[in-house]
mmJSON file of the N, C-alpha and C atoms, coordinates in Angstrom:
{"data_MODEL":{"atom_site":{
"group_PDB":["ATOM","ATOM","ATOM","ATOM","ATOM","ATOM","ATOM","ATOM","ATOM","ATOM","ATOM","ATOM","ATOM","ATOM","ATOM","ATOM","ATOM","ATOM","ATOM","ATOM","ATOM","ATOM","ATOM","ATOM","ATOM","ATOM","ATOM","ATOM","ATOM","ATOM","ATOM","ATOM","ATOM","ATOM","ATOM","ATOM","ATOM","ATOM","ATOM","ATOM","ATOM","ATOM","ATOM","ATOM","ATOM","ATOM","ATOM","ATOM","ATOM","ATOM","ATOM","ATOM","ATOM","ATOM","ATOM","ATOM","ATOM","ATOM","ATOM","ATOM","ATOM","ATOM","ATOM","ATOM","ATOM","ATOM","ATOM","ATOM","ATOM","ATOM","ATOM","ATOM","ATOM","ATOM","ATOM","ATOM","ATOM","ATOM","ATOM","ATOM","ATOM","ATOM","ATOM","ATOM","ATOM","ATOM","ATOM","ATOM","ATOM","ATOM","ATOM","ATOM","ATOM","ATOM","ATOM","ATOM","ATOM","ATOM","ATOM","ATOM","ATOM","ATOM","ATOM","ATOM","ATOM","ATOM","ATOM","ATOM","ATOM","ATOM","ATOM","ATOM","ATOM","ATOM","ATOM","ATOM","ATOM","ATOM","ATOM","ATOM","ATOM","ATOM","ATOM","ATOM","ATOM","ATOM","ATOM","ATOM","ATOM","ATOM","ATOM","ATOM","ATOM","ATOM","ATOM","ATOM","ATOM","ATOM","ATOM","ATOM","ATOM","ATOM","ATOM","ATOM","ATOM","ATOM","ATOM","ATOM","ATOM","ATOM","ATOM","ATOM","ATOM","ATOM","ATOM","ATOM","ATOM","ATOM","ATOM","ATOM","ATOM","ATOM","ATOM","ATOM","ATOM","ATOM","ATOM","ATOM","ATOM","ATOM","ATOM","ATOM","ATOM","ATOM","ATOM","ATOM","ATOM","ATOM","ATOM","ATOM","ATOM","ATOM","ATOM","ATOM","ATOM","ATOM","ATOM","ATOM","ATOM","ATOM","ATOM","ATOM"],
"id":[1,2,3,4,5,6,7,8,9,10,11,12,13,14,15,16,17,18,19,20,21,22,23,24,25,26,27,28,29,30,31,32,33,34,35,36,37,38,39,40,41,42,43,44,45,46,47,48,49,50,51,52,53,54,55,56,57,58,59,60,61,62,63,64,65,66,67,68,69,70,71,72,73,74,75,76,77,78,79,80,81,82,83,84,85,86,87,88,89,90,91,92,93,94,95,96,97,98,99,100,101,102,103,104,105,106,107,108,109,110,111,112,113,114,115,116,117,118,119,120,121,122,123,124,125,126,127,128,129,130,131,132,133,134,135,136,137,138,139,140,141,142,143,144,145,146,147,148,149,150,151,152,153,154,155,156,157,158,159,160,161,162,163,164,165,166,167,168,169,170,171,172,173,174,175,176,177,178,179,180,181,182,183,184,185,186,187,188,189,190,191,192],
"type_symbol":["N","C","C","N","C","C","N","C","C","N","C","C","N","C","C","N","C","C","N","C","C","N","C","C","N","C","C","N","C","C","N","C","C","N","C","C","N","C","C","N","C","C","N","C","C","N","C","C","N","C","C","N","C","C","N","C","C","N","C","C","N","C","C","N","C","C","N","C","C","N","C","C","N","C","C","N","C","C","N","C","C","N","C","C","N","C","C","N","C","C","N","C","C","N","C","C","N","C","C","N","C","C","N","C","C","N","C","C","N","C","C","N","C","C","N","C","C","N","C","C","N","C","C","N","C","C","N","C","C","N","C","C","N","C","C","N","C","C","N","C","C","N","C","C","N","C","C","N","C","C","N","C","C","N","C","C","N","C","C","N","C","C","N","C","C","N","C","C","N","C","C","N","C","C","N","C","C","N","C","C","N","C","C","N","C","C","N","C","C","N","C","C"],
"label_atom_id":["N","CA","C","N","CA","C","N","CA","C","N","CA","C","N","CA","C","N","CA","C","N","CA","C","N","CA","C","N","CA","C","N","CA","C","N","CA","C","N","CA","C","N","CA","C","N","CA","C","N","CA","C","N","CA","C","N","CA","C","N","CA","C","N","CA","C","N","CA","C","N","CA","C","N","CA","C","N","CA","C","N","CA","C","N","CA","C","N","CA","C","N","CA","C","N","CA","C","N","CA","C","N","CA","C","N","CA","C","N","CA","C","N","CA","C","N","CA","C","N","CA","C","N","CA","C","N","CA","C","N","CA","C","N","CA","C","N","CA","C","N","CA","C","N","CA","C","N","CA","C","N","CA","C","N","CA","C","N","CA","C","N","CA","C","N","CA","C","N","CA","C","N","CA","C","N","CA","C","N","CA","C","N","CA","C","N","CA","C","N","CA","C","N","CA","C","N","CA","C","N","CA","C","N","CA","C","N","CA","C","N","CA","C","N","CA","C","N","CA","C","N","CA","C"],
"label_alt_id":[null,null,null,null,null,null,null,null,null,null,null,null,null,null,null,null,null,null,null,null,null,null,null,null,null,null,null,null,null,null,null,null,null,null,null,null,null,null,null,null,null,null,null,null,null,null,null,null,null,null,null,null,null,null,null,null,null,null,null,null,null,null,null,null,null,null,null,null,null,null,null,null,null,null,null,null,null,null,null,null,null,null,null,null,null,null,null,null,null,null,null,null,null,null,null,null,null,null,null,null,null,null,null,null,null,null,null,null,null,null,null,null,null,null,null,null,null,null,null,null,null,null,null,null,null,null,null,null,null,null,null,null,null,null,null,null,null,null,null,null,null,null,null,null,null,null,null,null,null,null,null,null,null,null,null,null,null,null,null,null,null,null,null,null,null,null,null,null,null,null,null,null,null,null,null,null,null,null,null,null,null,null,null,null,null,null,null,null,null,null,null,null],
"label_comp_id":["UNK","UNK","UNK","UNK","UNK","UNK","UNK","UNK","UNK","UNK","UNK","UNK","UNK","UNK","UNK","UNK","UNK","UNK","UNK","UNK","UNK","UNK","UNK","UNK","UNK","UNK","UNK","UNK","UNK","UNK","UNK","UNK","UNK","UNK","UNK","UNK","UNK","UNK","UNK","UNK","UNK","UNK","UNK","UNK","UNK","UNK","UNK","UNK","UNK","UNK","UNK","UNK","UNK","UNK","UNK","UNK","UNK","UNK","UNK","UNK","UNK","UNK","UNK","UNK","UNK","UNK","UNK","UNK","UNK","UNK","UNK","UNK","UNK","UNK","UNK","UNK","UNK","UNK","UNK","UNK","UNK","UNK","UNK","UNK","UNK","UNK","UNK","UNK","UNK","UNK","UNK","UNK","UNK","UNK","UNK","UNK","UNK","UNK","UNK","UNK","UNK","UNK","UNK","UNK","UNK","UNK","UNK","UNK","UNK","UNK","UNK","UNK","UNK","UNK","UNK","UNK","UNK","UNK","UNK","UNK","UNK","UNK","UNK","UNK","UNK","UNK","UNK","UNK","UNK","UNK","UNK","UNK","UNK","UNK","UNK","UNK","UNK","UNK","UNK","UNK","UNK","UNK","UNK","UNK","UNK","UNK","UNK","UNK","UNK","UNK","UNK","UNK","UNK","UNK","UNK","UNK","UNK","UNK","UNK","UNK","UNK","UNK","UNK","UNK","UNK","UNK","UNK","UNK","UNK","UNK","UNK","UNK","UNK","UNK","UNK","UNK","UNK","UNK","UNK","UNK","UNK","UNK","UNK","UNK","UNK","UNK","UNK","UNK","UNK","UNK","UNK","UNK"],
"label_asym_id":["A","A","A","A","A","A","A","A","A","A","A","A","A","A","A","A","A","A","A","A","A","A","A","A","A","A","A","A","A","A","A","A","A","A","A","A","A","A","A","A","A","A","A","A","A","A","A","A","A","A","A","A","A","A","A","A","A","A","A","A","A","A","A","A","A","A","A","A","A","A","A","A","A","A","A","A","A","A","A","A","A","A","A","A","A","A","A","A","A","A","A","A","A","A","A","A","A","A","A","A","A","A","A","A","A","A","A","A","A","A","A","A","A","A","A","A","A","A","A","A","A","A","A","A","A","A","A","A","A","A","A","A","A","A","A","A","A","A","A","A","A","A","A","A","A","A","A","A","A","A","A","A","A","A","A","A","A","A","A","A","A","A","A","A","A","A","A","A","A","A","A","A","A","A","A","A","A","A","A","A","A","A","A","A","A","A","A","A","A","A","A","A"],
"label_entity_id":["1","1","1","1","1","1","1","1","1","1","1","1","1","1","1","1","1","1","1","1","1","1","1","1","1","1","1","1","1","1","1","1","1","1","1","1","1","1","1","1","1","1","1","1","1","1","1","1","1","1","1","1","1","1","1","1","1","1","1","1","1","1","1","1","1","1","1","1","1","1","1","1","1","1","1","1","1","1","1","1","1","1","1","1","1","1","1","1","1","1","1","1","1","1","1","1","1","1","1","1","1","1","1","1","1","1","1","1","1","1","1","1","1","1","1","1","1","1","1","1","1","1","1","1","1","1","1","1","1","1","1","1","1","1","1","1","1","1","1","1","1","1","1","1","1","1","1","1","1","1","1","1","1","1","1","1","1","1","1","1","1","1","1","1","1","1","1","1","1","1","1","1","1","1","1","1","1","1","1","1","1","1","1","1","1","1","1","1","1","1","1","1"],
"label_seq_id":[1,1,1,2,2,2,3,3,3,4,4,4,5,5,5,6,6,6,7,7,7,8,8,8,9,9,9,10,10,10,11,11,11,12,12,12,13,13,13,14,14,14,15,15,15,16,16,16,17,17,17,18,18,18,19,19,19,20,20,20,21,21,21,22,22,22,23,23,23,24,24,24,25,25,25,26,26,26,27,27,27,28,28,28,29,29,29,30,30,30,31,31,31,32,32,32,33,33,33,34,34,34,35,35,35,36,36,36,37,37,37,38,38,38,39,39,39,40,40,40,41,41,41,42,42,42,43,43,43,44,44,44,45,45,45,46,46,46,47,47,47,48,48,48,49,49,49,50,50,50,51,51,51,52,52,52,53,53,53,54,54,54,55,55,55,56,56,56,57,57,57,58,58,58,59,59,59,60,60,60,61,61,61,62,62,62,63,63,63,64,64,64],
"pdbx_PDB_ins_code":[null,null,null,null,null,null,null,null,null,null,null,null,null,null,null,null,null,null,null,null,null,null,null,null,null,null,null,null,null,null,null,null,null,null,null,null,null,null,null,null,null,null,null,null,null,null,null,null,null,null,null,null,null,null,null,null,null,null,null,null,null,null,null,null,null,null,null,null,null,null,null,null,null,null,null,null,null,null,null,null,null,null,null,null,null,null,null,null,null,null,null,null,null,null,null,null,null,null,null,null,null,null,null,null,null,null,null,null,null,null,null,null,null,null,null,null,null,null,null,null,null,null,null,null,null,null,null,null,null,null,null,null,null,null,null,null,null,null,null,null,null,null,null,null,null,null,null,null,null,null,null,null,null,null,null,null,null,null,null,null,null,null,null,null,null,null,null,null,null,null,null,null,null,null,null,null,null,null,null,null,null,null,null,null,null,null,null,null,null,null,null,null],
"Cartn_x":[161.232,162.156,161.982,162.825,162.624,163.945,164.44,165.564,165.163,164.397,164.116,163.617,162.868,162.25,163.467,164.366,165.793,166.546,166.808,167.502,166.762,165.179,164.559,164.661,164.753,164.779,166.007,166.925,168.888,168.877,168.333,168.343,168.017,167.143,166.057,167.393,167.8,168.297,169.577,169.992,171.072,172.336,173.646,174.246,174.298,173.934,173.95,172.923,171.784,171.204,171.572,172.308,172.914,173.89,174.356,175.743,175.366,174.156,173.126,172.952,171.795,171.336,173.101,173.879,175.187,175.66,175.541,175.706,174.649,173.591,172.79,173.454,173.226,173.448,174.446,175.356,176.864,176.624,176.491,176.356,174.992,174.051,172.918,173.948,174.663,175.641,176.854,176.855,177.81,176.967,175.956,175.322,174.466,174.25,173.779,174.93,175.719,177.027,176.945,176.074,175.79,177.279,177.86,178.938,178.511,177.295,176.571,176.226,175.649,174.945,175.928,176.629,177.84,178.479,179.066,179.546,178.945,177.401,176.472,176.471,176.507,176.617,177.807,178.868,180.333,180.195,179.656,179.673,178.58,177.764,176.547,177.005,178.29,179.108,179.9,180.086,181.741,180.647,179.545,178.991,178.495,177.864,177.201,178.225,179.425,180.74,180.748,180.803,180.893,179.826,178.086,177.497,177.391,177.832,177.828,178.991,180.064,180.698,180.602,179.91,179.034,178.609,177.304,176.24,176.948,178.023,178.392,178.963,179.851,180.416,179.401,178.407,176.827,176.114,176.541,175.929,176.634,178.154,178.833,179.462,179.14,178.661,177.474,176.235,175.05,175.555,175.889,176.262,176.764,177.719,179.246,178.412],
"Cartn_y":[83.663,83.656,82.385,82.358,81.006,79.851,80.228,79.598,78.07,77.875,76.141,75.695,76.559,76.182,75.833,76.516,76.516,75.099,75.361,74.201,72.6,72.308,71.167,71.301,72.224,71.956,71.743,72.358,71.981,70.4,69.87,68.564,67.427,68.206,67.006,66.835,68.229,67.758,67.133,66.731,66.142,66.811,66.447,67.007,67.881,67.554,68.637,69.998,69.678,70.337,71.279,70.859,71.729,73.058,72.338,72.346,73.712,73.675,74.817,75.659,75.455,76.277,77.395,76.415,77.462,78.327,78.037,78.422,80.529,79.801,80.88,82.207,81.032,81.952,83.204,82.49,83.373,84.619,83.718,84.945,86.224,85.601,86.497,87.354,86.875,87.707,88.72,88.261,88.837,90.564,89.881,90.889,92.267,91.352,92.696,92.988,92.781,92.673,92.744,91.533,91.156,89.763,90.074,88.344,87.745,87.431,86.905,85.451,86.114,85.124,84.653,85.254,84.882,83.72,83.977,82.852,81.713,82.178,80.769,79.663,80.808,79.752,79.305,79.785,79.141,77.824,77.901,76.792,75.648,75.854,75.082,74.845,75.057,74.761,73.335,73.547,72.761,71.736,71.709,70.668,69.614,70.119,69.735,68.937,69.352,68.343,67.142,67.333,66.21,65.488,66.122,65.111,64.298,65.192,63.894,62.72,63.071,61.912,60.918,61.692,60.176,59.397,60.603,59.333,58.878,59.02,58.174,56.691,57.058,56.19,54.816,55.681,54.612,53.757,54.419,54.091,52.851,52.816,51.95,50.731,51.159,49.83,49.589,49.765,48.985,47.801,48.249,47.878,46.667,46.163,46.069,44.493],
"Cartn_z":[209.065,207.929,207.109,205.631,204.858,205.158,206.592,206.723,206.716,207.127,207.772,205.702,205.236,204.149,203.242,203.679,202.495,202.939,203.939,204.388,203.954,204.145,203.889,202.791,201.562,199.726,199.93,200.385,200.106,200.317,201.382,202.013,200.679,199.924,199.201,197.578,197.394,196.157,195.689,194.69,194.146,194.465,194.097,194.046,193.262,191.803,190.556,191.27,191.593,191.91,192.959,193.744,194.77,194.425,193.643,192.11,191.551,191.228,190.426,191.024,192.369,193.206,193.819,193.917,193.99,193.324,191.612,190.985,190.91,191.129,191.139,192.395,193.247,194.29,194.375,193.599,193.447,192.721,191.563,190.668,191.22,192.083,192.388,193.315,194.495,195.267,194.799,193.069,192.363,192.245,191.886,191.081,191.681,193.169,194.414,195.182,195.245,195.644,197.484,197.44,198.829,198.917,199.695,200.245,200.9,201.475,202.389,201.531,200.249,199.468,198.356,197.983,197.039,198.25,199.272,199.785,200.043,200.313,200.503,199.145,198.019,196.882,196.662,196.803,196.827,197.432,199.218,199.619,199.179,198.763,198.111,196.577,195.877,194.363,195.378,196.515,197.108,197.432,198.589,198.491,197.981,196.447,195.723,194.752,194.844,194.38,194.897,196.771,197.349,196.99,196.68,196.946,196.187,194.723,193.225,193.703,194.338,194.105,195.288,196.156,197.171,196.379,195.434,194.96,193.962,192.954,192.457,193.158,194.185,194.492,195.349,195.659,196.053,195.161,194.151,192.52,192.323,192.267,191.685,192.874,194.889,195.372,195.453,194.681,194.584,192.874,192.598,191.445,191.133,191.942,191.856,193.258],
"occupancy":[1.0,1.0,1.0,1.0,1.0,1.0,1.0,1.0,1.0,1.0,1.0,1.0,1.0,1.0,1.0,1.0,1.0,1.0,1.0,1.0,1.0,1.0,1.0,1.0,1.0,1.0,1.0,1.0,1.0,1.0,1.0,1.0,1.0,1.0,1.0,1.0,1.0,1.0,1.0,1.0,1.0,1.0,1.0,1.0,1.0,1.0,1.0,1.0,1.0,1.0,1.0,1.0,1.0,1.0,1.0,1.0,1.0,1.0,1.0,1.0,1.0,1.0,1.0,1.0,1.0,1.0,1.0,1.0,1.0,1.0,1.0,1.0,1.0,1.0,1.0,1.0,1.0,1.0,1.0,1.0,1.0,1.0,1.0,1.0,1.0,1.0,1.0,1.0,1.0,1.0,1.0,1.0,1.0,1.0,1.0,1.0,1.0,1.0,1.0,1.0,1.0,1.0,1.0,1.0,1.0,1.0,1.0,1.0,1.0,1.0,1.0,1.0,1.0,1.0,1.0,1.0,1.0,1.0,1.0,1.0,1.0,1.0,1.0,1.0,1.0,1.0,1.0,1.0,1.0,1.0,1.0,1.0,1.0,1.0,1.0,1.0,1.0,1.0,1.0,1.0,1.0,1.0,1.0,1.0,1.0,1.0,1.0,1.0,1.0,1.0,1.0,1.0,1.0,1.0,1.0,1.0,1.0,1.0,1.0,1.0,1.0,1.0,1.0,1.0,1.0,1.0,1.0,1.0,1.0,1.0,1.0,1.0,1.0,1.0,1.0,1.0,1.0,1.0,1.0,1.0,1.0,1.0,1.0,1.0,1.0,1.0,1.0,1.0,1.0,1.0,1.0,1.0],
"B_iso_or_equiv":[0.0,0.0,0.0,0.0,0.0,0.0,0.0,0.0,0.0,0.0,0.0,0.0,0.0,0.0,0.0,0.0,0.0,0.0,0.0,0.0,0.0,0.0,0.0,0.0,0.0,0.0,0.0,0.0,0.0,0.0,0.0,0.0,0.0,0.0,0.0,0.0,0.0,0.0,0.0,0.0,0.0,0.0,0.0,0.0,0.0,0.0,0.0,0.0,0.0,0.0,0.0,0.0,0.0,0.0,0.0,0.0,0.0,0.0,0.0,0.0,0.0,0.0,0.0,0.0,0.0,0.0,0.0,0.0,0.0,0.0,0.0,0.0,0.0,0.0,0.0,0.0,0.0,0.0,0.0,0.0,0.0,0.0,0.0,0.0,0.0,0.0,0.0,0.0,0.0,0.0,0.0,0.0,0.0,0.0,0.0,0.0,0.0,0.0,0.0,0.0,0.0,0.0,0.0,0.0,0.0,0.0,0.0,0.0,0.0,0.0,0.0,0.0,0.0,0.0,0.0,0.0,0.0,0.0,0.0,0.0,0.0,0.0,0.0,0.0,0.0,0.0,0.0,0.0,0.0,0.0,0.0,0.0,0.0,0.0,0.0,0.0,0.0,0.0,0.0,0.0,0.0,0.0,0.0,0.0,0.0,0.0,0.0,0.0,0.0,0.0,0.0,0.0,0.0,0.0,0.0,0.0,0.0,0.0,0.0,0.0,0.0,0.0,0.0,0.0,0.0,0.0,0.0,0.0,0.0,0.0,0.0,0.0,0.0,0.0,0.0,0.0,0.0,0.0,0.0,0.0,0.0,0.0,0.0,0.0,0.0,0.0,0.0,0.0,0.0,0.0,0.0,0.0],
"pdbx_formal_charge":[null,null,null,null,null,null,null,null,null,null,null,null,null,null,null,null,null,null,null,null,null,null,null,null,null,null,null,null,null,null,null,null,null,null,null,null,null,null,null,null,null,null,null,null,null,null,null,null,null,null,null,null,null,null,null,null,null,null,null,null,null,null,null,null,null,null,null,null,null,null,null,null,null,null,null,null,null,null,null,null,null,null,null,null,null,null,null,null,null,null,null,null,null,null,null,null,null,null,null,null,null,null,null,null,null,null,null,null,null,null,null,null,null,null,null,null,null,null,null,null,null,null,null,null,null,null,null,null,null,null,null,null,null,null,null,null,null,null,null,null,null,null,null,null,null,null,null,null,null,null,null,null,null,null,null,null,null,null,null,null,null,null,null,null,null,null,null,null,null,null,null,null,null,null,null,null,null,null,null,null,null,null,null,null,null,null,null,null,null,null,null,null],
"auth_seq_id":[1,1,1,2,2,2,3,3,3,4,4,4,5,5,5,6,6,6,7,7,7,8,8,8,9,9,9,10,10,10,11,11,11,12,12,12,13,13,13,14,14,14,15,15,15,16,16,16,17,17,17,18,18,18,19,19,19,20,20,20,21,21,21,22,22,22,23,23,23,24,24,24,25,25,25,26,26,26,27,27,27,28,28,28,29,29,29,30,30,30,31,31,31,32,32,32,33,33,33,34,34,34,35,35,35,36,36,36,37,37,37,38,38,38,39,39,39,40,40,40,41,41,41,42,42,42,43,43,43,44,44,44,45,45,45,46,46,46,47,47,47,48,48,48,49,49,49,50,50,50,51,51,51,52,52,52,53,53,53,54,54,54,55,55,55,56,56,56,57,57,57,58,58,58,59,59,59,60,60,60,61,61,61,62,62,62,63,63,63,64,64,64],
"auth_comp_id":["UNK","UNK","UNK","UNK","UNK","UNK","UNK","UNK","UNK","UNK","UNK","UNK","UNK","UNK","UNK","UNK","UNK","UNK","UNK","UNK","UNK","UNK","UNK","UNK","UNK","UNK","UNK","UNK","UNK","UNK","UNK","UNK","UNK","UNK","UNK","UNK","UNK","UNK","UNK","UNK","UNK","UNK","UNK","UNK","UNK","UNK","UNK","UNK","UNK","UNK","UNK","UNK","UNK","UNK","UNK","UNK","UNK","UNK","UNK","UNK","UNK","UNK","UNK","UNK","UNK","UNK","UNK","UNK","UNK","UNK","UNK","UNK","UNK","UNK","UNK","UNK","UNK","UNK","UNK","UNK","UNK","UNK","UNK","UNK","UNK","UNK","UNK","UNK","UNK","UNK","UNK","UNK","UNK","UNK","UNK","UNK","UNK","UNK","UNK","UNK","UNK","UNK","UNK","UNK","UNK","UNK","UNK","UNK","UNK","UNK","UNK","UNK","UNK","UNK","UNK","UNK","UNK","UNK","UNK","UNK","UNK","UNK","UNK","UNK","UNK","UNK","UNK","UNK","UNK","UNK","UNK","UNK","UNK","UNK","UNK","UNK","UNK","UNK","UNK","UNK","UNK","UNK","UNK","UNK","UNK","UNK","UNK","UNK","UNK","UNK","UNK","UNK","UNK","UNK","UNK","UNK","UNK","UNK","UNK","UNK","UNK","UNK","UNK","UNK","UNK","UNK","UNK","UNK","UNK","UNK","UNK","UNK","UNK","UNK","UNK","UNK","UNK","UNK","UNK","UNK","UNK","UNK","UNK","UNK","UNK","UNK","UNK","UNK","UNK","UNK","UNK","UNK"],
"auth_asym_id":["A","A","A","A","A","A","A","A","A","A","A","A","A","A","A","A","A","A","A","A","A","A","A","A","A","A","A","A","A","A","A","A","A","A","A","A","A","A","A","A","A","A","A","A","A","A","A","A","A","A","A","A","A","A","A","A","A","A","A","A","A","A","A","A","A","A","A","A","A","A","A","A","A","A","A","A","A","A","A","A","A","A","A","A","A","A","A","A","A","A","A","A","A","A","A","A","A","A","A","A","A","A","A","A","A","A","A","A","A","A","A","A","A","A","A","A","A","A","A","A","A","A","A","A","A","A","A","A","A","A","A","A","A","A","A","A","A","A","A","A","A","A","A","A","A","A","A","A","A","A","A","A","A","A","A","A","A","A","A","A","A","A","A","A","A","A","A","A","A","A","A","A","A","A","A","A","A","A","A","A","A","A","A","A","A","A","A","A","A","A","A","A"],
"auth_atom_id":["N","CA","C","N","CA","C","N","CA","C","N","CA","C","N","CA","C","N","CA","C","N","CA","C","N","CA","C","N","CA","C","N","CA","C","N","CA","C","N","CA","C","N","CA","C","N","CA","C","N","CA","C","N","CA","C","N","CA","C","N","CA","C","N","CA","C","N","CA","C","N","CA","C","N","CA","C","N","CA","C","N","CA","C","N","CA","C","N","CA","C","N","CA","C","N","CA","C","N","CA","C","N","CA","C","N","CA","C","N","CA","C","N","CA","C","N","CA","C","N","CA","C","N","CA","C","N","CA","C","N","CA","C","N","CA","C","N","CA","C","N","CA","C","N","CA","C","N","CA","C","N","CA","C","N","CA","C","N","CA","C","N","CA","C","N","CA","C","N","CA","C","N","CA","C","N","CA","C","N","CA","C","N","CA","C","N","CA","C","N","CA","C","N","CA","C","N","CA","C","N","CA","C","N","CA","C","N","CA","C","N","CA","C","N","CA","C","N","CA","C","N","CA","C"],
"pdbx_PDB_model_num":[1,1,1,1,1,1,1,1,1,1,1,1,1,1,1,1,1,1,1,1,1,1,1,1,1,1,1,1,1,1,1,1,1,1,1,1,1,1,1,1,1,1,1,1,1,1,1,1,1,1,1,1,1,1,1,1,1,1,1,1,1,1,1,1,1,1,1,1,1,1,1,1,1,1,1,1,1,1,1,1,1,1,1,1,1,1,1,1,1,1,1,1,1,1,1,1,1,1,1,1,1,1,1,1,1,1,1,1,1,1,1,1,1,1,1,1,1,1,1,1,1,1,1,1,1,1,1,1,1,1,1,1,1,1,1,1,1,1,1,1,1,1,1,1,1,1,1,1,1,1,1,1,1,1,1,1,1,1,1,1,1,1,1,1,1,1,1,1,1,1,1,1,1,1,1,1,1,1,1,1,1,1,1,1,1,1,1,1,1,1,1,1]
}}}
């Protein structure tokens, strides 16, 4: 399967990027009306929240 392959690209990107890839996902789960993958992107929208405001907040103690 592309499970391990998914997981090492999820690993590598941004939050926005995560942000996106959720975005897709959903609406792709919207649209086959699979919940498998609609929820995966739900949770990959929630992560990708957290991860912007890690890296912000990493951003602004390198900074600072």
């Amino acid at each position: 399967t592309n499970e391990p392959e998914n997981e090492h690209l999820r690993d590598g990107l941004s939050g926005l990027g995560q942000k996106i890839l959720g975005e897709i996902e959903t609406i792709g789960g919207i649209l086959t009306a699979d919940p498998i993958t609609q929820a995966e992107g739900e949770f990959n929208l929630e992560v990708g929240e957290l991860r912007e405001e890690i890296e912000e907040d990493l951003e602004e103690g390198e900074n600072s």
